[in-house]
N, C-alpha and C positions, 0 to 999 in steps of 0.2 A: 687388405681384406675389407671389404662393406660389411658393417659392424650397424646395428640397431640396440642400442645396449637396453633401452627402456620394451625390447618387445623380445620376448623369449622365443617367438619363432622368427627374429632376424639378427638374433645374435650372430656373428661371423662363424662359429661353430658348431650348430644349430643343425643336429640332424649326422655330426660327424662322427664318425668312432677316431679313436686312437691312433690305430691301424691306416686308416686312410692316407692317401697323399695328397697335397697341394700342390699344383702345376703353375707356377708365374712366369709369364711369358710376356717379354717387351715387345711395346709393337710402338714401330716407328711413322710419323707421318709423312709417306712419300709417296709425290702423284696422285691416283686418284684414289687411293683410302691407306687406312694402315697397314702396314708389313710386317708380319709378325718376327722374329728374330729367331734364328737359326736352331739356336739349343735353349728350352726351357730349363728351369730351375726347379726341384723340387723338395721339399718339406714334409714330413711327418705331420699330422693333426697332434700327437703327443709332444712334440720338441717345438710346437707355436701354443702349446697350451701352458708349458710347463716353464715358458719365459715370457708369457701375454701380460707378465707386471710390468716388464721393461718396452711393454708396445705405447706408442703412443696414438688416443683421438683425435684426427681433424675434426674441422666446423662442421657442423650439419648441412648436407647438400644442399637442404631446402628449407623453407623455413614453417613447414608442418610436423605437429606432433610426432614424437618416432621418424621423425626423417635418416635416414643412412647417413652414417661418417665414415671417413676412411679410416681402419686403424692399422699403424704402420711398426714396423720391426725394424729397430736402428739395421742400417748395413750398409757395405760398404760396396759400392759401385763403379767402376773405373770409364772417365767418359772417352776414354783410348782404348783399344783391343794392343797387344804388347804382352811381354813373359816375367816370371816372378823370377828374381833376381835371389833373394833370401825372406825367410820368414823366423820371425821370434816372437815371446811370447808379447812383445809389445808391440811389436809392427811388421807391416809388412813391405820389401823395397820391392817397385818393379820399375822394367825398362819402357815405356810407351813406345810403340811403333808401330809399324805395316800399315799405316795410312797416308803414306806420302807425305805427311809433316814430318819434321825433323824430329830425331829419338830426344827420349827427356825420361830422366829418371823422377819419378816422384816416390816419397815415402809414407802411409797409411798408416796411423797410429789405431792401434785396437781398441785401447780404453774399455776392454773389457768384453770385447765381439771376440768370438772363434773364429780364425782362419780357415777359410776351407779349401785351400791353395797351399802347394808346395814347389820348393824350388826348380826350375825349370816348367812350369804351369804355363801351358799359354791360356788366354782371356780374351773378350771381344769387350768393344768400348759400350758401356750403353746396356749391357744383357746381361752381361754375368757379374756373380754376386761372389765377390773372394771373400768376404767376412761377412759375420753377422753376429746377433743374441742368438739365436737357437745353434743347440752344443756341433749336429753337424745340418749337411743337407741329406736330404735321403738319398738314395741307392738306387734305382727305378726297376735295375735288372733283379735286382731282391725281391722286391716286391711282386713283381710278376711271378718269381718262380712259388710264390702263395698260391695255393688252391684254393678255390672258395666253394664252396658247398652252399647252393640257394637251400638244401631242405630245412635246414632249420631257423630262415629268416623269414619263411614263407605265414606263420604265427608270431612272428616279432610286433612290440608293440611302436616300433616304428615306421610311419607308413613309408618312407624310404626305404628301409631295408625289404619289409614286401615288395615294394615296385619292382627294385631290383629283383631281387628273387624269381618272381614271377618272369619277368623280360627275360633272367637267364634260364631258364629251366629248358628253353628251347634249342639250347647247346649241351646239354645232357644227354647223350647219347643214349646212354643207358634206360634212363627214363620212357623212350619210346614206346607206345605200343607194343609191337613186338620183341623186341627189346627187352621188356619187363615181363615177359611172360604172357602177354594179351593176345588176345585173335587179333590178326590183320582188318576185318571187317569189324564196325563199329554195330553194334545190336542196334541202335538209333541214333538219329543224326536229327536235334531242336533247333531253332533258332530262335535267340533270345532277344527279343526287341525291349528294348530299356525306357521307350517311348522319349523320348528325350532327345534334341536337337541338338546341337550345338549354338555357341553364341554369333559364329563366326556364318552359322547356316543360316541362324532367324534374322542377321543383319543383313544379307546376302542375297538369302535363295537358296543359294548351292553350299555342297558339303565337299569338301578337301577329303575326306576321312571315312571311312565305312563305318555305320553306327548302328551294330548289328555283331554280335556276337555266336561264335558255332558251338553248341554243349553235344560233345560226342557221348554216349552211354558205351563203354566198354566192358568185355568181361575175358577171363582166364578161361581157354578150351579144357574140356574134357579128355582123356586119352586118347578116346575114338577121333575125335571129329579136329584134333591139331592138324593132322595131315590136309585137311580139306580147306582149313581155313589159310593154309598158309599159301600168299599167293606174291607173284613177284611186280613190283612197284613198275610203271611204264609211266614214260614223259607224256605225259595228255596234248590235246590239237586245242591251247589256251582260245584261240580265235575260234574254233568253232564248236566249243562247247559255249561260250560264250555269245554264239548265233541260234545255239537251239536255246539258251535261257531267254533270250530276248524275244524269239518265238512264240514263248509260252507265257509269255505277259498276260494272257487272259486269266491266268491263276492267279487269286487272291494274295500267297505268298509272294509276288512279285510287284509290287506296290510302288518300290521306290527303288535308286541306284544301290541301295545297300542290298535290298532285297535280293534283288538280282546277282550282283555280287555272291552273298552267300548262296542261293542257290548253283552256281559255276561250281561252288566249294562243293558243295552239298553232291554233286554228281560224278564229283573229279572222284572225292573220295569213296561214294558207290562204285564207282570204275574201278577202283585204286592204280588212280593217274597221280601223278605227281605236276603239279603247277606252279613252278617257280617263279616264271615271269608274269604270272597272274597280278595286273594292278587294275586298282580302281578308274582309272584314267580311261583304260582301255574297253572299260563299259561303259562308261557316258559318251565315250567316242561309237561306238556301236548302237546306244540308244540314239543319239541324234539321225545318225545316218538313218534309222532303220523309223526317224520321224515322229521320236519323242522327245517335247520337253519338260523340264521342270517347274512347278508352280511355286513361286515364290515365297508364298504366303505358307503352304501347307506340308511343300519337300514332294506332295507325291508328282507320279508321270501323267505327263498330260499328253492325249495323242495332239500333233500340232495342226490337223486335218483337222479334227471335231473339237479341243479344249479340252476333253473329256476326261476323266481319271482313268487309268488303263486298268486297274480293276474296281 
């Protein structure tokens, strides 16, 4: 694990709960980049925290203040794939084979690692991890069958656990709209401009990213008017609502590719269309065509006829 011991936001732990796993995954250099290996290995944040006396620092990567070191957990590593023979509390025997070399028995002395291998165990040379300091490996299918609940990480005072939160909430069924109890139509639909580019856009020009935010206003119907509001979801014509927003570029609102963007949104959901394959690509490909560019300096559209800002 990349360890910054002198900087508490690069500690190797730094941001992790308990609960969490750790995925290490060998990756081999073969051809033209590396290959990662077949079956990762995984670790509790509790059982690397609760043995991190017996880890050891490498050198510092670089030779700047705070630079990263590797900090490493004694283990045992087989550089043969081959099957576990017998395990004790002091070592482990296996046979090395199935790579075309000749079989060889070698013997792994624990000195104090957990085995996490049992008799008849097969292994791959190079990836898997038969012993180590932490008591075992985690379980991954365990873990999974965890629920995780984003509501109450959504006030957490860590901004990790908000990120997440917020990124899952959109797999929460429940939570929906109507779902929740809401009218299907939104009382209003803002758009929130942050005013704010990116770094990647002011070195550039262009933006990868829509930088433009949708704040829907919702509210819970009355008795009377549930039946009215509730209407049934239809897949929208992505391309051609996407030719009326680009149309209507003379509106102030549509300034820039975000713009635009969110308006496509802004209509889908007036409609209540559903827009899956709505991407940002496919409106900059539609502004060109239709003989807008972007100004480098400023992000807005320029018509490529006059220069002009298109609003």
């Amino acid at each position: 694990m990349s360890d910054a011991p002198d900087n508490p936001e690069g500690v190797w732990d730094a941001g992790l709960r308990n609960e969490d796993i750790v995925a290490l995954i060998a990756c081999s250099d073969i051809g033209d980049g590396p290959v990662p290996a077949e079956n990762p290995v995984y670790f509790s944040v509790r059982d690397l925290r609760d043995t991190v006396d017996a880890s050891r620092l490498g050198p510092p990567k670089s030779a700047s203040e705070g630079a990263e070191r590797d900090r490493e957990w004694p283990a045992t590593v087989p550089s043969r794939p081959g099957t576990v023979e017998s395990v004790t509390a002091e070592r482990i025997v296996v046979m090395m084979e199935g790579d075309g070399a000749p079989a060889r028995r070698q013997t792994y002395a624990l000195n104090g690692k957990h085995a996490y291998v049992a008799a008849g165990d097969g292994f791959q040379g190079g990836s898997s991890i038969i012993a180590g300091v932490p008591r075992s490996q985690a379980n991954l299918a365990v873990a999974r069958a965890n629920v995780y609940d984003p509501l109450p990480h959504i006030q957490s005072n860590s901004s990790l656990d908000r990120y997440a939160a917020v990124k899952a909430l959109r797999f929460r069924t429940d939570l929906r709209t109507q779902d929740a109890g809401f009218a299907g139509a939104p009382v209003h639909v803002a758009i929130l401009d942050k005013g704010q580019r990116s770094v990647k856009g002011l070195n550039s020009g262009s933006e990868g990213v829509v930088t433009l935010d949708l704040i829907l206003t919702v509210r819970k119907p009355g008795p009377k008017d549930k039946a009215v509001n509730a209407r049934q979801l239809k897949n929208g014509d992505t391309a051609g609502l996407i030719r009326e927003a680009v149309a209507e570029l003379s509106i102030e609102r549509a300034r820039n590719p975000s713009y635009v963007y969110a308006h496509v949104l802004t209509k889908a959901i007036q409609k209540h269309l559903v827009l899956d394959d709505l991407h940002l690509g496919d409106v900059l490909v539609a502004l060109r065509a239709a003989g807008y560019a972007i100004d480098g300096k400023t992000g807005l559209l320029l018509r490529e006829d006059r220069k002009e800002p298109a609003a």
